[in-house]
C-alpha positions in Angstrom: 0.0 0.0 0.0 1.5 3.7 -1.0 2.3 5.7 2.0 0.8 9.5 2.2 3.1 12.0 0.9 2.9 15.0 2.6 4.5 18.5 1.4 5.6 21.0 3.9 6.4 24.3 1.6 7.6 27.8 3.0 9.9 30.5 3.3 13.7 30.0 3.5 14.3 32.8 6.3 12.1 32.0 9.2 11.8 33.1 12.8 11.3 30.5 15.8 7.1 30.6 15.8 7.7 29.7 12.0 10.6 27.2 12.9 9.0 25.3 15.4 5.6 25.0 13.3 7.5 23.6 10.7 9.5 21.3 13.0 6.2 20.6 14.8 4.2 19.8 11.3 7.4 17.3 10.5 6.7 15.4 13.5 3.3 14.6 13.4 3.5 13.7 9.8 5.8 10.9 10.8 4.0 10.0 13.6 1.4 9.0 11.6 3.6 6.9 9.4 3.3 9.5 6.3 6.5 10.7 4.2 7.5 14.2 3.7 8.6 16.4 0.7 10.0 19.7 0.7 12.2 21.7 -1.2 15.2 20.2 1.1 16.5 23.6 2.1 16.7 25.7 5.1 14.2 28.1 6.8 10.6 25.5 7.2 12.1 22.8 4.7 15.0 22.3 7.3 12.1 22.5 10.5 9.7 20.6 8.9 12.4 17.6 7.8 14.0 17.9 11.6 10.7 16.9 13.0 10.5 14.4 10.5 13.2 12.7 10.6 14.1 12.8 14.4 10.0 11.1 14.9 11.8 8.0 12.7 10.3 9.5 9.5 11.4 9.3 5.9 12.1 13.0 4.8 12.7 13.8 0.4 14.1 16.7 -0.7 13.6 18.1 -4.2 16.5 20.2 -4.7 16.7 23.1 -6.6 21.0 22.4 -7.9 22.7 19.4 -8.7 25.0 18.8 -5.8 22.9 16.6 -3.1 25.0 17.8 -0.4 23.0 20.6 -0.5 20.4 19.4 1.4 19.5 20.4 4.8 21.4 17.3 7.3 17.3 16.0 7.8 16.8 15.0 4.2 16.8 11.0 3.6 16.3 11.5 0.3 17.8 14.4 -1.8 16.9 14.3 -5.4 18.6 16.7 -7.6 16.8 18.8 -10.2 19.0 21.2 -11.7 15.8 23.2 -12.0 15.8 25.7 -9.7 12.3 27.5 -8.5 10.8 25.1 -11.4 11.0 22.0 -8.8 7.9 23.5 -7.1 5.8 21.6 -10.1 7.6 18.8 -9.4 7.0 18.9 -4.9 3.0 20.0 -6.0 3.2 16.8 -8.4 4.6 14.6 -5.6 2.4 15.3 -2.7 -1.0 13.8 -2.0 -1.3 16.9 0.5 0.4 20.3 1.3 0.8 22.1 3.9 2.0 25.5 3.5 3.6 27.4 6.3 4.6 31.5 6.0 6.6 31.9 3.0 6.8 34.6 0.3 6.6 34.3 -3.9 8.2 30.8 -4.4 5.6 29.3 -1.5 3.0 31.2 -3.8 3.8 29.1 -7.2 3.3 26.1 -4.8 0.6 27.0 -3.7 -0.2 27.4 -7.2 0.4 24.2 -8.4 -0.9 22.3 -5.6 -4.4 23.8 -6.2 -4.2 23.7 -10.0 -3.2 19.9 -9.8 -5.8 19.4 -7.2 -4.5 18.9 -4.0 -5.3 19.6 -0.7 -3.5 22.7 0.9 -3.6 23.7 4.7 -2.4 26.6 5.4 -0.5 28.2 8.5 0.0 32.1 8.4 0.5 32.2 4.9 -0.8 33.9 1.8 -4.8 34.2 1.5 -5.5 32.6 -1.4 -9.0 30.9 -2.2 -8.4 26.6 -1.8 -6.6 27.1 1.1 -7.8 25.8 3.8 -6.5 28.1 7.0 -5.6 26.3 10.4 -4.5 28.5 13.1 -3.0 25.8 15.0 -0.5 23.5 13.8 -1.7 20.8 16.2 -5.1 20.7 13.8 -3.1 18.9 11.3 -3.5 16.1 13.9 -7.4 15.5 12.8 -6.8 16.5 9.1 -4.2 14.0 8.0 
């Protein structure tokens, strides 16, 4: 049986409220046995893979170069694009769900995608945009997933 795949998308440059919902959104996708995709950077892709990976779960990073030691030191899995910003069709594509934490233009043509390919997006102090649907609490992601 496939396994959920779960995108965690956001900003690179993150404070700590951002940081620890992203790290906080990491862990309870593993703890429900699910497996995470994110861009494989740092800001919420590094958080979100931390809480992943140190709750024993499998974390993929779609990387924007071609040098998988780029990846953030939580990524199981880096897969190398040589793509740039153009791997967000590829994350959108991925995921059976998003969630979509903060995060400026690059989070938006995730956002984007995700709703254009039809996925589900929740979304954490992000960018209004009509599909989204807003949680104000990470710990609501519990009942959702």
């Amino acid at each position: 049986m496939k396994k959920k795949i779960i995108a965690v998308i956001g900003g690179s440059i993150v404070d700590k409220d951002i940081y620890d919902a992203a790290y906080q959104a990491g862990s309870i996708i593993a703890k429900k046995g699910y497996i995470l995709v994110c861009g494989g950077l740092s800001g919420v892709m590094e958080a979100a893979a931390k809480g992943a990976y140190e709750h024993g779960g499998i974390t993929i990073g779609i990387l924007p170069g071609t040098d998988p030691k780029d990846a953030n030191p939580f990524i199981s899995i880096p897969i190398v694009t040589g793509m740039s910003t153009a791997r967000n069709a590829i994350i959108a594509r991925t995921c059976d769900i998003a969630i979509v934490i903060n995060g400026k233009y690059g989070t938006l043509t995730e956002i984007a995608y995700c709703l254009d390919f039809g996925k589900k997006v929740f979304g954490y102090k992000t960018h209004k945009v009509k599909g989204i649907i807003r949680i104000t609490d990470i710990s609501e992601l519990e009942k959702y997933l």
